[in-house]
SERO-4910 file (N, C-alpha, C, O; in steps of 0.05 Angstrom, whole numbers):
BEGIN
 pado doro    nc1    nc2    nc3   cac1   cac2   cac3    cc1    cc2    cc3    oc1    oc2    oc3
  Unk    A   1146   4979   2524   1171   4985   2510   1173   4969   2484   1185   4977   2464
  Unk    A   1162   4947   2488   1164   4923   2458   1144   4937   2441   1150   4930   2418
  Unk    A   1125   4953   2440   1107   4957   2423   1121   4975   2410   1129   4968   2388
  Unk    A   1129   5005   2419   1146   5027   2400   1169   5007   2384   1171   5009   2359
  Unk    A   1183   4988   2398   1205   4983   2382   1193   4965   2352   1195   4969   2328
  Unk    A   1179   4943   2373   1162   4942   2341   1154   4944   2323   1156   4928   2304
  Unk    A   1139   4975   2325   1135   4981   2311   1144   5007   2291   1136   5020   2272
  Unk    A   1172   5006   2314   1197   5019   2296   1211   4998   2276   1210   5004   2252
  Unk    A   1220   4984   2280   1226   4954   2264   1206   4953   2238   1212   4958   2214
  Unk    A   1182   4944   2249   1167   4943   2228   1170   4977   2198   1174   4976   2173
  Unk    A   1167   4992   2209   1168   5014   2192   1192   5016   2180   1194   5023   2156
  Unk    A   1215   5009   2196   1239   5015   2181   1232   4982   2157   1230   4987   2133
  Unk    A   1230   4958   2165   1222   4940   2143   1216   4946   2116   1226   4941   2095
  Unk    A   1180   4969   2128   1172   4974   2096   1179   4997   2090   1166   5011   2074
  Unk    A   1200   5004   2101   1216   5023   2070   1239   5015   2063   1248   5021   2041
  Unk    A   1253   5000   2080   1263   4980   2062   1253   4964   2040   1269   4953   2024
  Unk    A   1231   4961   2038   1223   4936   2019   1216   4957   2005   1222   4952   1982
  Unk    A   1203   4983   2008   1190   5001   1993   1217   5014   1969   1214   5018   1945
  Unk    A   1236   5016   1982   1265   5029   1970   1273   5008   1954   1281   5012   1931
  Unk    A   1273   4982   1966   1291   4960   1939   1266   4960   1919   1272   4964   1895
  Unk    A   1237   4957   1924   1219   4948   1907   1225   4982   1883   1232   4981   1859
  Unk    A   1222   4997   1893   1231   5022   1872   1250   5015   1854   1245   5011   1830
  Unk    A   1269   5014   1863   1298   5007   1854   1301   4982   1836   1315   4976   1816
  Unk    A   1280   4967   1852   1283   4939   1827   1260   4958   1796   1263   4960   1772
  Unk    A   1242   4965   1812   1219   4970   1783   1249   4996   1771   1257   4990   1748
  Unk    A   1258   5012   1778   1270   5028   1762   1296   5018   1745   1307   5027   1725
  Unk    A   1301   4999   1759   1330   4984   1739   1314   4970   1707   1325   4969   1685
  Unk    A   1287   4962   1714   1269   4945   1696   1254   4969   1673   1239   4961   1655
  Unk    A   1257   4986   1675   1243   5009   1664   1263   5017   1647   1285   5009   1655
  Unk    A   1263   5033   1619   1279   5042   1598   1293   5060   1616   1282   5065   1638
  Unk    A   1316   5071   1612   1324   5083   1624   1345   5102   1612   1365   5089   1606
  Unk    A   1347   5123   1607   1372   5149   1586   1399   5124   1591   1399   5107   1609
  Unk    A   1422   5129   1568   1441   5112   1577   1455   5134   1599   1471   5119   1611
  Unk    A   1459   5155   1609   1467   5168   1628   1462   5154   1656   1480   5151   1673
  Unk    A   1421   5140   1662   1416   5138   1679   1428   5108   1687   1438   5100   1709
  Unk    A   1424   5092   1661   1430   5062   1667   1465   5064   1665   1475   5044   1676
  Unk    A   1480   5078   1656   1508   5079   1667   1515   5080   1700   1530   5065   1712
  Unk    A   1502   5099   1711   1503   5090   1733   1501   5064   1747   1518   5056   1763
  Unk    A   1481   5051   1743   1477   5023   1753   1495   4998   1743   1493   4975   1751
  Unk    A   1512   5008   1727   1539   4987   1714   1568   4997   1720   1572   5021   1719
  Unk    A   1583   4983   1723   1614   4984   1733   1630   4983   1706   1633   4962   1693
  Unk    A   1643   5020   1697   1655   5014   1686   1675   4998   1672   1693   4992   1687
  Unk    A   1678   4987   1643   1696   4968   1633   1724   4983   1634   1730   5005   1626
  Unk    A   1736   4965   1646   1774   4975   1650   1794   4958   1638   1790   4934   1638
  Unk    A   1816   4970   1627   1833   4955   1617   1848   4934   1636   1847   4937   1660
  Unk    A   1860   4913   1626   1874   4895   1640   1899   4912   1653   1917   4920   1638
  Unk    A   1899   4916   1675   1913   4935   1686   1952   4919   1694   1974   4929   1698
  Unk    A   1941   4882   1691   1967   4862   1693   1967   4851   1663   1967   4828   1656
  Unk    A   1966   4872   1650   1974   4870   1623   2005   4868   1613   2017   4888   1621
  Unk    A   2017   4855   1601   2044   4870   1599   2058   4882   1591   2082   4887   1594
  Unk    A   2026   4899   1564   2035   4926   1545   2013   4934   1549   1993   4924   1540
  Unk    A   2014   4964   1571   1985   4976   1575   2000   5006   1554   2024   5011   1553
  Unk    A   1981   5017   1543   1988   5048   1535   1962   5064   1543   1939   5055   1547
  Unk    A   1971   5092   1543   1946   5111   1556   1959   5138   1545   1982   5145   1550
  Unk    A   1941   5151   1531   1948   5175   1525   1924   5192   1530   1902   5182   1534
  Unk    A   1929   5222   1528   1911   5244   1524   1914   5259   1510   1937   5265   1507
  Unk    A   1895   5272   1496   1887   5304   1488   1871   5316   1479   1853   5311   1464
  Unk    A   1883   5345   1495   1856   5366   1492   1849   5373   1462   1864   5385   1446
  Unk    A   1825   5364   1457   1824   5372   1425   1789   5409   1430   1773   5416   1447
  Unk    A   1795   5414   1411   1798   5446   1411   1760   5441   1393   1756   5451   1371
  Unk    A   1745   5429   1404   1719   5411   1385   1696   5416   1405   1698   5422   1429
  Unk    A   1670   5409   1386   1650   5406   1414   1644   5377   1412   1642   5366   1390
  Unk    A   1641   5362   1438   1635   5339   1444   1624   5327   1424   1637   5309   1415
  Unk    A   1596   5333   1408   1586   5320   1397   1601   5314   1375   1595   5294   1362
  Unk    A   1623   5330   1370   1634   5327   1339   1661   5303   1349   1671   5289   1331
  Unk    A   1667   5301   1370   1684   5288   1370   1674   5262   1370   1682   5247   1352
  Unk    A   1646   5247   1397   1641   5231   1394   1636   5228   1369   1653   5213   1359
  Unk    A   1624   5233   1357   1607   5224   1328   1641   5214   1306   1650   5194   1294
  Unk    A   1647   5242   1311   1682   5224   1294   1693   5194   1300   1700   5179   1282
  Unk    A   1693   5189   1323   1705   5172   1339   1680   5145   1333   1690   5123   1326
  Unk    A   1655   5144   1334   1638   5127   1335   1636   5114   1315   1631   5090   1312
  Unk    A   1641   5137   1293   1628   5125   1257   1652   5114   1257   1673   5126   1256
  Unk    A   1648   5085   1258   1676   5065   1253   1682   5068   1222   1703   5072   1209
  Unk    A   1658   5066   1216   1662   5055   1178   1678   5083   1161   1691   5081   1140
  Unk    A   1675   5098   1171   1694   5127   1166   1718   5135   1179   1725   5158   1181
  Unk    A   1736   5108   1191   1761   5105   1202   1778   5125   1181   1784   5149   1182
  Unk    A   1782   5102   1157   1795   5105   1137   1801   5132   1129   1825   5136   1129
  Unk    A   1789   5149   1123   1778   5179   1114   1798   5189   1126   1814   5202   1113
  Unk    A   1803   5184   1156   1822   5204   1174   1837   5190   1196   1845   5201   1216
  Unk    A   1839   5166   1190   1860   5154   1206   1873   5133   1181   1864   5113   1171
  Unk    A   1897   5149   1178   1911   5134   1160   1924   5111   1157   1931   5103   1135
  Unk    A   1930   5098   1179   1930   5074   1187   1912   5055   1190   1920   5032   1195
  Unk    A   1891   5061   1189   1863   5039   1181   1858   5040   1151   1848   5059   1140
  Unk    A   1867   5017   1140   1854   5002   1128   1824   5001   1117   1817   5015   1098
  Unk    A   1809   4984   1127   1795   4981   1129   1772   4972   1144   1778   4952   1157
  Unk    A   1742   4981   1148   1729   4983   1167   1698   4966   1150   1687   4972   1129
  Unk    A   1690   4940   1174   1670   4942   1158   1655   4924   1190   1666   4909   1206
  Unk    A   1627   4935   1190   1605   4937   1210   1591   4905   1207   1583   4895   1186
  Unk    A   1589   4893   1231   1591   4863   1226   1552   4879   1240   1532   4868   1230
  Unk    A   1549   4895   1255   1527   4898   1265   1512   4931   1260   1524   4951   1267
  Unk    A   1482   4933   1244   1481   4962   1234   1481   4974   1259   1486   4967   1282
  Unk    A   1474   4998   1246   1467   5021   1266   1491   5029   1284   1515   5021   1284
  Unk    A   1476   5047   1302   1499   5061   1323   1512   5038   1347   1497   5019   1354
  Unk    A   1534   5040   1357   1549   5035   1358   1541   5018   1397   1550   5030   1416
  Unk    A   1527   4994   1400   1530   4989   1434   1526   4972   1431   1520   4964   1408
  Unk    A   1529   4949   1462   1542   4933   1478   1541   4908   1455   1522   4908   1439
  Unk    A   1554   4893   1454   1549   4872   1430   1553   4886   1403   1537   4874   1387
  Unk    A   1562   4900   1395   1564   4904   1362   1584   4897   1363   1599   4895   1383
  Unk    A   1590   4892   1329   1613   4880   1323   1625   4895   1299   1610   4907   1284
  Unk    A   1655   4894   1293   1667   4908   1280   1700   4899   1260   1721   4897   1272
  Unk    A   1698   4895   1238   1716   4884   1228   1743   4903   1226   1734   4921   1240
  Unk    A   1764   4911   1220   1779   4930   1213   1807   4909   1216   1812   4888   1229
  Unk    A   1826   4933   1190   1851   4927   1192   1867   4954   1193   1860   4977   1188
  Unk    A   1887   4947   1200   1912   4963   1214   1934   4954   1216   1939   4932   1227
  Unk    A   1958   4976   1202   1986   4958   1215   1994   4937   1206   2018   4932   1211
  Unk    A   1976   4912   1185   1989   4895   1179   1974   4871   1195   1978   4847   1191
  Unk    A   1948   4885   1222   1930   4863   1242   1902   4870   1232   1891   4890   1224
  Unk    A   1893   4840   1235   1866   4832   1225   1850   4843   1249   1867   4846   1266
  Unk    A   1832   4848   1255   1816   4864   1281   1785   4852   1281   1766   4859   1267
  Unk    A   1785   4835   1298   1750   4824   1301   1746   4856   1336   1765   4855   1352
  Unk    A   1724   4876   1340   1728   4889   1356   1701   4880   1366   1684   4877   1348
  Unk    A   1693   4876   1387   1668   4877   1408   1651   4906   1426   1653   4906   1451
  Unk    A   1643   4918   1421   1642   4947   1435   1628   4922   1464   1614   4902   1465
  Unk    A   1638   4935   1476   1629   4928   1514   1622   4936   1520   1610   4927   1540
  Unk    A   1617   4970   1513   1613   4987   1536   1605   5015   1515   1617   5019   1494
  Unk    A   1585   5030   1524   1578   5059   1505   1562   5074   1523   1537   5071   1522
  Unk    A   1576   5092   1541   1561   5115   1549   1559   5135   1533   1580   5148   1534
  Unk    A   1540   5147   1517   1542   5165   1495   1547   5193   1504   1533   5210   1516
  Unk    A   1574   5194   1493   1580   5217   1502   1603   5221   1520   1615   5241   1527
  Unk    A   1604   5198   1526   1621   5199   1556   1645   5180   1556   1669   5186   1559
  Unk    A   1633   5151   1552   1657   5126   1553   1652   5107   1528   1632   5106   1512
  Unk    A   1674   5095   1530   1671   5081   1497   1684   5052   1502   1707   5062   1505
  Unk    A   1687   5032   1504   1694   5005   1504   1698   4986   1481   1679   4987   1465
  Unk    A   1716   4971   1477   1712   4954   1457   1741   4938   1453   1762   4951   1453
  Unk    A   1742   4910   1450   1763   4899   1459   1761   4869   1435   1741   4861   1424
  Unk    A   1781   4862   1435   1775   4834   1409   1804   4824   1409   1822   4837   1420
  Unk    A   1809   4799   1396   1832   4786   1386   1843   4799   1358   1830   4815   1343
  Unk    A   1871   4788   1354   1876   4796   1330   1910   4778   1332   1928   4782   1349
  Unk    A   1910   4763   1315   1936   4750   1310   1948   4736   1336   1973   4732   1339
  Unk    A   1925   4728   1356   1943   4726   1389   1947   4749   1404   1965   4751   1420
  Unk    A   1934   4764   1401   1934   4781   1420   1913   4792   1424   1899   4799   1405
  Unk    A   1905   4794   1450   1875   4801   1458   1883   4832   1487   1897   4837   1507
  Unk    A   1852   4847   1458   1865   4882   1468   1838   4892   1484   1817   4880   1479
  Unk    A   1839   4908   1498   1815   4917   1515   1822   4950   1506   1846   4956   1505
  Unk    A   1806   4969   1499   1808   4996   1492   1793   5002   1494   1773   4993   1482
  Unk    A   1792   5029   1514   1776   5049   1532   1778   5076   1526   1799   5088   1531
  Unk    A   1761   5085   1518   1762   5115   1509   1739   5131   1525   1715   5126   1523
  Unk    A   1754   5156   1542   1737   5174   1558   1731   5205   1546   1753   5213   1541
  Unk    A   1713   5226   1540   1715   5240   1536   1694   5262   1558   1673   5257   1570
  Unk    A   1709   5283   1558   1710   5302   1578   1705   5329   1580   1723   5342   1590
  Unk    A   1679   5343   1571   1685   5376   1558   1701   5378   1579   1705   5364   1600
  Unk    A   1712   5404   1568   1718   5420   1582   1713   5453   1577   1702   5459   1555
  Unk    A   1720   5475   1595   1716   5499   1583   1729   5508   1551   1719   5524   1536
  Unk    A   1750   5492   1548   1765   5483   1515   1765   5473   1498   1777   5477   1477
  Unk    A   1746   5454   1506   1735   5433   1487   1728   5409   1498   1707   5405   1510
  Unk    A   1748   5390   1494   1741   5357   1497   1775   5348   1504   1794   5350   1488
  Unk    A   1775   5337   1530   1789   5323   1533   1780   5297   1525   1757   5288   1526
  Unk    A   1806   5280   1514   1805   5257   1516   1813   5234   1521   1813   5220   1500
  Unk    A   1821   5221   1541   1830   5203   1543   1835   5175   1543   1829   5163   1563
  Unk    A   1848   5158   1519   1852   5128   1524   1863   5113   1530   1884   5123   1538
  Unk    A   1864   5088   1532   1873   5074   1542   1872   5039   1533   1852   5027   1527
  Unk    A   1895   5030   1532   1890   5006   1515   1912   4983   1535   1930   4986   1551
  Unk    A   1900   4965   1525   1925   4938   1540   1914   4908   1521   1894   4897   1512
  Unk    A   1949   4906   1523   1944   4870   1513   1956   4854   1517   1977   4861   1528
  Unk    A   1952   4829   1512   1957   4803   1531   1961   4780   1512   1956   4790   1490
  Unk    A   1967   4754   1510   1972   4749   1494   2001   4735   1486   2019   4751   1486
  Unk    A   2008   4709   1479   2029   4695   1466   2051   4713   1457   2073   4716   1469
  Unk    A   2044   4723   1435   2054   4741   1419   2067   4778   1433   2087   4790   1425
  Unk    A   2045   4787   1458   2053   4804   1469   2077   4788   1487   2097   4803   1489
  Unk    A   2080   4767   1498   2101   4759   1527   2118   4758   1510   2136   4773   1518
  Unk    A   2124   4747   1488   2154   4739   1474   2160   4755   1458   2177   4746   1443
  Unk    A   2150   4789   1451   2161   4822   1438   2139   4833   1453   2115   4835   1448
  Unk    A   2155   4840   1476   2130   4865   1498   2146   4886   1488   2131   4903   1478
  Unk    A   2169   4892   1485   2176   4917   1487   2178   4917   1453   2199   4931   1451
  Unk    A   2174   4914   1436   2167   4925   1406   2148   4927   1408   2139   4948   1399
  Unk    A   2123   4903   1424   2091   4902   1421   2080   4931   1434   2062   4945   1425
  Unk    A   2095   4938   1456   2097   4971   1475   2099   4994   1457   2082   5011   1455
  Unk    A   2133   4994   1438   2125   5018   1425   2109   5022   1401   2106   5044   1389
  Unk    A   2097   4992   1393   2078   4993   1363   2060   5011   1380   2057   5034   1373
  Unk    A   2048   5001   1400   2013   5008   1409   2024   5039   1424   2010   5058   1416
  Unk    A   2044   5046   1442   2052   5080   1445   2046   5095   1418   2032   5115   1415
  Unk    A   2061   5080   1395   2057   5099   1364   2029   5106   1358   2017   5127   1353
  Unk    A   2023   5081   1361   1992   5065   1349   1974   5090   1365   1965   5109   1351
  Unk    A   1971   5090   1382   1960   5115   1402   1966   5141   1394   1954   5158   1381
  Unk    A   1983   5140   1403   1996   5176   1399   1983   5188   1370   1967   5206   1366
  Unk    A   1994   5173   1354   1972   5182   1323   1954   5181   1325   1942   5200   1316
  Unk    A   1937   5160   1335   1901   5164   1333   1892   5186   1352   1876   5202   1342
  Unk    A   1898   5190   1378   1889   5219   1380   1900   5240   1365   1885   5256   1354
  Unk    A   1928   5243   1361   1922   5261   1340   1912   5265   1316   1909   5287   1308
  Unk    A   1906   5245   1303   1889   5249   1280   1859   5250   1290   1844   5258   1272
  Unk    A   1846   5245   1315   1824   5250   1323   1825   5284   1324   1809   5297   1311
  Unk    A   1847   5299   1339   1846   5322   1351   1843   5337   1311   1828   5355   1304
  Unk    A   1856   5326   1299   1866   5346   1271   1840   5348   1259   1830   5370   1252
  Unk    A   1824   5316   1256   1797   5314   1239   1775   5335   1254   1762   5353   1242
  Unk    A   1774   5327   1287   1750   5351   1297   1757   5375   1291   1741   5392   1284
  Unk    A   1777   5379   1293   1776   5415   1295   1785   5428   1271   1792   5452   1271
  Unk    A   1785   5410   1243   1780   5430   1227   1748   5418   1214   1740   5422   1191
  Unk    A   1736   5409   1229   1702   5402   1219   1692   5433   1227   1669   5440   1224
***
């Protein structure tokens, strides 16, 4: 009776070791950012924030045109009239560690991208005058186009002592940048 179990034990062992040893060589291997998104836990806003905002919309575009709108930071300006100015602390396209200068509103903006599933999720979060912002952007075909949804929160000196002016700057602050996202894609 000890010998079958044995050498049931043993077999289940080496595919265990056979399944992690895969799994480790495939985490270590290049991987599409589709595949290596999976193996990471999306970045989320501070959810005990005490000015979170989150908006949506369906913009009437194909995916690619929206990401690409949304990515090219240095072409804020062009179509979000409230930026200022945009300038790329790191070249090229846009992941984990780049860095990003911009102004807005009257705030200086150091931004960090955290997070870039191309195509899919967008991250990027930084200080600015005492206040430190985490902003999440999801996009979504759909049979219509592209949903999109973001989401922002901040924390911060300056947020505890004007939450509710710091609340409706960043509701405004929102509400216009998707819509000037939705206006720029869909007349490209």
């Amino acid at each position: 009776m000890r010998a079958p179990a044995a050498a049931t034990t043993t077999a289940l062992t080496l595919a265990l070791l056979l399944t992690a040893s895969t799994a480790a060589s495939a985490l270590t291997t290049d991987q599409t950012p589709t595949a290596a998104a999976a193996h990471r836990t999306d970045v989320q806003i501070d959810e005990h924030a005490p000015v979170i905002t989150r908006a949506d919309i369906l913009i009437h575009a194909p995916l690619h045109t929206v990401w690409n709108i949304q990515t090219d930071v240095e072409k804020w300006p062009a179509w979000q009239p409230n930026v200022e100015t945009v300038v790329k602390d790191t070249p090229g396209q846009l992941r984990p560690g780049s860095r990003f200068r911009w102004s807005t509103e009257g705030l200086d903006i150091t931004s960090t991208v955290r997070q870039v599933d191309h195509g899919r999720r967008l991250a990027w979060g930084g200080p600015a005058q005492g206040i430190t912002a985490v902003h999440v952007w999801t996009f979504t075909p759909t049979r219509e186009g592209v949903l999109v949804h973001t989401e922002e929160s901040w924390t911060g000196e300056p947020v505890t002592a004007n939450q509710a002016a710091l609340q409706a700057a960043l509701d405004n602050s929102l509400h216009n940048w998707v819509t000037n996202l939705k206006h720029e894609a869909e007349t490209r």
